[in-house]
Legacy VTK file of the C-alpha trace (Angstrom):
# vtk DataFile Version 3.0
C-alpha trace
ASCII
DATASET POLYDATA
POINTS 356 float
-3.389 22.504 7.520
0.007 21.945 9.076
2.109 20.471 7.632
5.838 19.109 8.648
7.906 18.823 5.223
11.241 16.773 5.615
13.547 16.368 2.433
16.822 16.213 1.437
19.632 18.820 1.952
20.870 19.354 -1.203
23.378 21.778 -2.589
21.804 22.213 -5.699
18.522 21.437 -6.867
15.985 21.956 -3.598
13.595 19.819 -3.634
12.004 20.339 -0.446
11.874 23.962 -1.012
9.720 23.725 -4.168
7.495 21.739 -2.111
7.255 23.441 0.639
6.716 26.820 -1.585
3.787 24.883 -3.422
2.038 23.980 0.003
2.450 27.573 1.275
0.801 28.911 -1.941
-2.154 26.661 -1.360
-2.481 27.984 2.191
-0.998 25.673 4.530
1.720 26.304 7.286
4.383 24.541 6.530
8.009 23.790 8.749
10.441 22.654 6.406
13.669 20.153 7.738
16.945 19.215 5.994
17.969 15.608 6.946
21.506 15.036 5.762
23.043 18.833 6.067
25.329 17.989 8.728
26.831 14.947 6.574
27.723 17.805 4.273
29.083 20.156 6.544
32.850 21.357 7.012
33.897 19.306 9.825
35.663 20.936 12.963
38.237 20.640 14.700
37.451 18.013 16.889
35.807 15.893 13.622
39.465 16.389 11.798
41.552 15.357 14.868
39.008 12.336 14.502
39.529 11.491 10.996
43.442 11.414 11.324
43.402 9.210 14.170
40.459 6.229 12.400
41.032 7.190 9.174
38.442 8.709 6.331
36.388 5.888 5.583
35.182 4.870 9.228
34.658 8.534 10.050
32.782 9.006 7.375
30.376 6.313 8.520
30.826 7.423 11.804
29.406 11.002 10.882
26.885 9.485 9.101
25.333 7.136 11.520
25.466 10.218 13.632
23.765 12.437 11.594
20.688 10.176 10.681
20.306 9.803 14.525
20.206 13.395 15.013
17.657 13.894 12.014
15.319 11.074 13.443
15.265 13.466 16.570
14.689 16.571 15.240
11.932 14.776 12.991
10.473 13.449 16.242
10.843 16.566 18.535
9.087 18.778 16.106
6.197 16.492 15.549
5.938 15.868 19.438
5.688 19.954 19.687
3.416 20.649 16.786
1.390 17.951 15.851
0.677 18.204 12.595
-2.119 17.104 11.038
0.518 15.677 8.206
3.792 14.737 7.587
5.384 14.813 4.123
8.669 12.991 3.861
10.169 13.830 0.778
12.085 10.330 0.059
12.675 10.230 3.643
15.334 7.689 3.567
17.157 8.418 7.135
13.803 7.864 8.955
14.035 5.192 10.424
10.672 2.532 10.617
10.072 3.077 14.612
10.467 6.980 13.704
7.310 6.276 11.162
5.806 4.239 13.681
6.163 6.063 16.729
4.769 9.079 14.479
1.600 7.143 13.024
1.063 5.110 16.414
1.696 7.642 19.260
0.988 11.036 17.601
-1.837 9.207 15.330
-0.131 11.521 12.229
-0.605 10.233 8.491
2.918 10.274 7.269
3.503 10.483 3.481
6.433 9.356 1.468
6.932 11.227 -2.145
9.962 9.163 -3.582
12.438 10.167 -6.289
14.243 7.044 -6.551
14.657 3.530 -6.809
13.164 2.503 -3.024
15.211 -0.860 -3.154
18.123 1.374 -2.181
17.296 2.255 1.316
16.218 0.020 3.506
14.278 2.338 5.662
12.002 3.020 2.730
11.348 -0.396 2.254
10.888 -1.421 6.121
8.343 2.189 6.606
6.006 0.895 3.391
3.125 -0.513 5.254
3.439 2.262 7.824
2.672 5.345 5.127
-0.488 6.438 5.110
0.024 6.833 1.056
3.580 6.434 -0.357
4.150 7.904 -4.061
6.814 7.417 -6.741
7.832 8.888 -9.544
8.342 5.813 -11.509
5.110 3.382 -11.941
7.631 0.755 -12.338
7.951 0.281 -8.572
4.332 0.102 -7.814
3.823 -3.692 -7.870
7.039 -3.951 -5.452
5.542 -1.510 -3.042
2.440 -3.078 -3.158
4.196 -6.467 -2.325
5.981 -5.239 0.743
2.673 -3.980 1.931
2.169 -0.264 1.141
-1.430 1.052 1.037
-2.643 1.522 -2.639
0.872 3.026 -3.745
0.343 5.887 -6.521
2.402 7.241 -9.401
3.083 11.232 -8.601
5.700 12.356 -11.731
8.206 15.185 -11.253
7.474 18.456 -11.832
9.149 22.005 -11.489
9.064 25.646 -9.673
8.763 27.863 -11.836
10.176 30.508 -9.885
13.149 29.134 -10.338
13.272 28.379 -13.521
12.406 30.575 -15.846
13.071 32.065 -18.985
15.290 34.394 -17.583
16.827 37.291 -19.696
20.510 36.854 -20.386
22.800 39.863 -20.516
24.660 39.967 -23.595
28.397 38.740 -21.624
25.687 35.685 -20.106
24.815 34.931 -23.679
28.507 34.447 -24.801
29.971 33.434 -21.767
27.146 30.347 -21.805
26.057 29.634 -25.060
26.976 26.155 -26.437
25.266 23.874 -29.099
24.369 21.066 -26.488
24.457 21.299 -22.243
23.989 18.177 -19.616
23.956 19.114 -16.064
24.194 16.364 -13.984
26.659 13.370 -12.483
27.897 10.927 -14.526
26.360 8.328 -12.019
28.670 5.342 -13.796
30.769 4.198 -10.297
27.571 5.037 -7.049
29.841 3.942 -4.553
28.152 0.739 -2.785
25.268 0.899 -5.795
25.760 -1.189 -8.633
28.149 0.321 -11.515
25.710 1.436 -14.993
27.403 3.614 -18.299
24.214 4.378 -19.637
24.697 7.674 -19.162
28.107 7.941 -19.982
27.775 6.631 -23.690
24.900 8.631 -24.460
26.835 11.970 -23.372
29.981 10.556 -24.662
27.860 9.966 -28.190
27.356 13.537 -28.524
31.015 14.042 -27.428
32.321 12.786 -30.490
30.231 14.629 -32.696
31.839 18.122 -33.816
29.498 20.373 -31.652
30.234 22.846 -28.924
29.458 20.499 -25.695
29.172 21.139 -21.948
28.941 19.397 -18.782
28.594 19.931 -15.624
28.665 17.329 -12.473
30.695 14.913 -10.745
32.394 11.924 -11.966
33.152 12.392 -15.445
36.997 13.498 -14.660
37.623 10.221 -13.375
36.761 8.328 -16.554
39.556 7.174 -18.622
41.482 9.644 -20.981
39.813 7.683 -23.976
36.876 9.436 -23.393
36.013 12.372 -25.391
33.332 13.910 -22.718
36.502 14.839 -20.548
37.029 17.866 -22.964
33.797 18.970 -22.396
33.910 19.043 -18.911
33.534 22.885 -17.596
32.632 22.206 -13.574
33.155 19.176 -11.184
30.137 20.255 -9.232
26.457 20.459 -9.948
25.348 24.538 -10.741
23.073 26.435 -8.517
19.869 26.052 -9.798
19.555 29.770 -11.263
22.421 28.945 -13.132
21.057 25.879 -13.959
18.415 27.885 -15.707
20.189 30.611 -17.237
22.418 27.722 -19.007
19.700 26.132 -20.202
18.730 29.382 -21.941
21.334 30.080 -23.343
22.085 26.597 -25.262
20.474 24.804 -28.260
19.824 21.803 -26.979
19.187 20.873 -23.563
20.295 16.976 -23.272
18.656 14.731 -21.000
19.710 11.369 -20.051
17.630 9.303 -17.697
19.713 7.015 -14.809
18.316 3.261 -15.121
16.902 3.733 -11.639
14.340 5.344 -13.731
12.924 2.562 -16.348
9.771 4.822 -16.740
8.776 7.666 -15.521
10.866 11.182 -16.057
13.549 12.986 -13.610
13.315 16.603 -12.609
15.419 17.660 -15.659
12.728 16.774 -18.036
10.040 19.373 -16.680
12.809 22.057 -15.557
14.522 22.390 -18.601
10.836 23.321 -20.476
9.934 25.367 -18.181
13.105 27.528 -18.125
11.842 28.160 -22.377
14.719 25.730 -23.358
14.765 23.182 -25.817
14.974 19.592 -24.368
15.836 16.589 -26.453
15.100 13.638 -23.510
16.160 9.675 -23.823
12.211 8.005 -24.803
10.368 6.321 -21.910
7.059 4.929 -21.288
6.020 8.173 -19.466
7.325 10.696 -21.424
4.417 10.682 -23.797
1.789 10.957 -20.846
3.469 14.537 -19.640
4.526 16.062 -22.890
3.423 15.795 -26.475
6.659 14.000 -28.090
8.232 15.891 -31.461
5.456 19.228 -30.408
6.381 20.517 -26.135
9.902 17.642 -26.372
12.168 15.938 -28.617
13.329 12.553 -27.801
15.729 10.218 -28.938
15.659 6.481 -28.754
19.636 5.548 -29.010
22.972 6.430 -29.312
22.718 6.718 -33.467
19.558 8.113 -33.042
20.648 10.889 -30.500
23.112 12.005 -32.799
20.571 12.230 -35.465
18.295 14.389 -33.268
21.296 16.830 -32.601
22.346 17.034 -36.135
18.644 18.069 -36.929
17.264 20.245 -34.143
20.968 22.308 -34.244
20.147 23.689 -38.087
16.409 24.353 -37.047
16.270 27.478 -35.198
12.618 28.203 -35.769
11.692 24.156 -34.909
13.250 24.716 -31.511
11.852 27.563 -30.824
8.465 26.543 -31.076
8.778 23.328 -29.367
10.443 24.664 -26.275
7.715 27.713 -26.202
4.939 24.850 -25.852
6.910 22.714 -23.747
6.582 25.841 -21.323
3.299 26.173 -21.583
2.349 22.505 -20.791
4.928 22.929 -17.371
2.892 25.777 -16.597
-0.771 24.163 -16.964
-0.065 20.628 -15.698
3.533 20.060 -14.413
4.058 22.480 -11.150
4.687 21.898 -8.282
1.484 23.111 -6.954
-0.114 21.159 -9.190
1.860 17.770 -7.722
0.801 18.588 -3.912
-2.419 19.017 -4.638
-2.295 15.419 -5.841
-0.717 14.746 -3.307
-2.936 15.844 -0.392
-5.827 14.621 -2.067
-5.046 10.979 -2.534
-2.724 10.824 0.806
-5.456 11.985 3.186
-8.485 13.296 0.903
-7.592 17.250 1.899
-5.617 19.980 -0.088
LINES 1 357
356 0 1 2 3 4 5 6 7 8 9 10 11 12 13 14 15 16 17 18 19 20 21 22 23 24 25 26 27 28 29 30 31 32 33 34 35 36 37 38 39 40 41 42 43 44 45 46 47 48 49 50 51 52 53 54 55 56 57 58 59 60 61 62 63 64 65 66 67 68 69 70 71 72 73 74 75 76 77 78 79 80 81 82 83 84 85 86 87 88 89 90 91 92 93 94 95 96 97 98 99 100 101 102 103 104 105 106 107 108 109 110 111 112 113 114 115 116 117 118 119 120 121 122 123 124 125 126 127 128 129 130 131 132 133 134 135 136 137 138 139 140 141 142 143 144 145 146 147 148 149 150 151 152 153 154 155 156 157 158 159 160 161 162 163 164 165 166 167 168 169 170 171 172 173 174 175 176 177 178 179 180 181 182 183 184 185 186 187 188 189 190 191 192 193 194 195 196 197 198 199 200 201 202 203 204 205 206 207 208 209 210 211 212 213 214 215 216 217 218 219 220 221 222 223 224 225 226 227 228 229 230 231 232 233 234 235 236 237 238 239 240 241 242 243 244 245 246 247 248 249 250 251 252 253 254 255 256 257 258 259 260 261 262 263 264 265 266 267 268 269 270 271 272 273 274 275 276 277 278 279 280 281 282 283 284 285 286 287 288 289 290 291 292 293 294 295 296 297 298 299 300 301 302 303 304 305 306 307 308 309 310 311 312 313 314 315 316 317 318 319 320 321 322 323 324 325 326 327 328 329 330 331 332 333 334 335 336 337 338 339 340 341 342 343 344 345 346 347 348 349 350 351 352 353 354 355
């Protein structure tokens, strides 16, 4: 089939690309777009002379405004040149509804949503529902909303991971010193979204561990601007996200890898909790409904119900080499038999248009 992919630009984890990798290996010819690169980008001369004379905050909405025009276009001229037989809009939050509709109406393409977040944050999600041909989530918790705003038979599709990228990889012996720690997060502290609602979930579970006399690192935005009372400062070794090799190679090289869910996720599991298995690595993930459905809790993942209880779990799985071992060997071995991405657009195809 062809197939137009359109996902998020992002400077880390690529999301689109392990799609769009997963549909190639199943034999369909796939063009992959970035919305959202050019919000990203350095801006130029022109843009700076701009943002001295308005000020940061309205160019920054100006170049954003502009951007998700230009990324409705693109999304439109390609279609209008290739007609796909499908398009797969991974979250697909800058489309706006007349791009789905002039897609599904005048080209008479199925259009697909695969979501990774809470859809009650964009509005263009919520206003393209009944216009999907099948839109999926990776939290069941949203179903009954989707179904509400009119979205046909909505489906639960969980995460899943390439593992081409990551892997076990081998660690030279300056990789294993330079990285090796007790307990690793990778990811934003996500307490202060900007115009999203404030939540510190995440902050007290990493700050539990924090205060516990273990060799910590994190890595990700936000946590320097907490207040100096916080321990997890000290164990802050990069502002920004890693590259997802070195995402992997980190998670190699350290006991525990610690996952902690954002609310936006009530249910169902982020990307961390089937990367981190699949790179051979020992996960320890906060308990959720789902987590039981992908993973064999305490045999493939550890997880941990609260603060007191995450500090348990650390205390424990750091003085049982052998225990970790084993559970992040089968944890690997379940990513690799049910939790690729191959495995997810299969799914995917099937229930969205009854092809894969």
């Amino acid at each position: 089939m062809k197939i137009v992919l359109a996902a998020p630009h992002w400077e880390t984890g690529q999301w689109g690309l392990y799609c769009h990798r997963a549909l190639s290996q199943l034999g369909h010819a796939v063009t992959r777009l970035e919305f959202g690169r050019r919000v990203g980008a350095e801006p130029g001369l022109r843009e700076r002379v701009r943002r001295r004379r308005v000020g940061p905050r309205l160019f920054s909405l100006e170049r954003l405004l502009t951007a998700n025009r230009q990324d409705n276009l693109d999304l439109v001229r390609v279609c209008t040149e290739q007609r796909p037989d499908v398009v797969l809009l991974i979250r697909g939050d800058v489309y706006l509804p007349e791009t789905v509709h002039f897609l599904t109406d005048y080209l008479e393409t199925p259009v697909l949503n695969w979501c990774g977040d809470d859809p009650t944050w964009f509005p263009n999600i919520l206003g393209s529902l009944r216009l999907y041909a099948r839109f999926f989530i990776v939290d069941p918790s949203y179903l009954p909303l989707a179904r509400q705003m009119g979205a046909k038979e909505p489906l639960y599709l969980p995460h899943a991971a390439d593992p081409e990228t990551y892997q076990p990889y081998a660690l030279t012996t300056q990789e294993a010193e330079d990285l090796a720690c007790d307990v690793i997060f990778v990811g934003d502290s996500r307490h202060v979204m900007g115009h999203l609602p404030e939540n510190w979930h995440r902050v007290e579970m990493v700050e539990a561990v924090a205060q516990m006399d273990v060799a910590l690192q994190v890595f990700g935005k936000g946590w320097e601007a907490l207040p100096d009372s916080y321990a997890v400062k000290r164990s802050v070794r990069g502002r920004a996200l890693l590259p997802a090799a070195r995402v992997a190679k980190s998670y190699r090289a350290a006991r525990i890898v610690l996952n902690v869910h954002h609310p936006q996720l009530p249910h169902g599991c982020n990307q961390r909790t089937f990367e981190a298995p699949a790179c051979g690595a020992f996960s320890l993930v906060d308990d959720r409904q789902e987590l039981g459905s992908a993973f064999v809790i305490g045999e493939e993942v550890a997880a941990y119900r609260d603060a007191a209880d995450l500090q348990a779990k650390v205390r424990h799985y750091i003085s049982h080499d052998d225990e970790r071992a084993a559970i992040a060997a089968r944890g690997r071995e379940r990513v690799l038999s049910e939790h690729k991405y191959t495995h997810r657009m299969q799914t995917l195809l099937q229930q969205g248009i009854g092809r894969t």
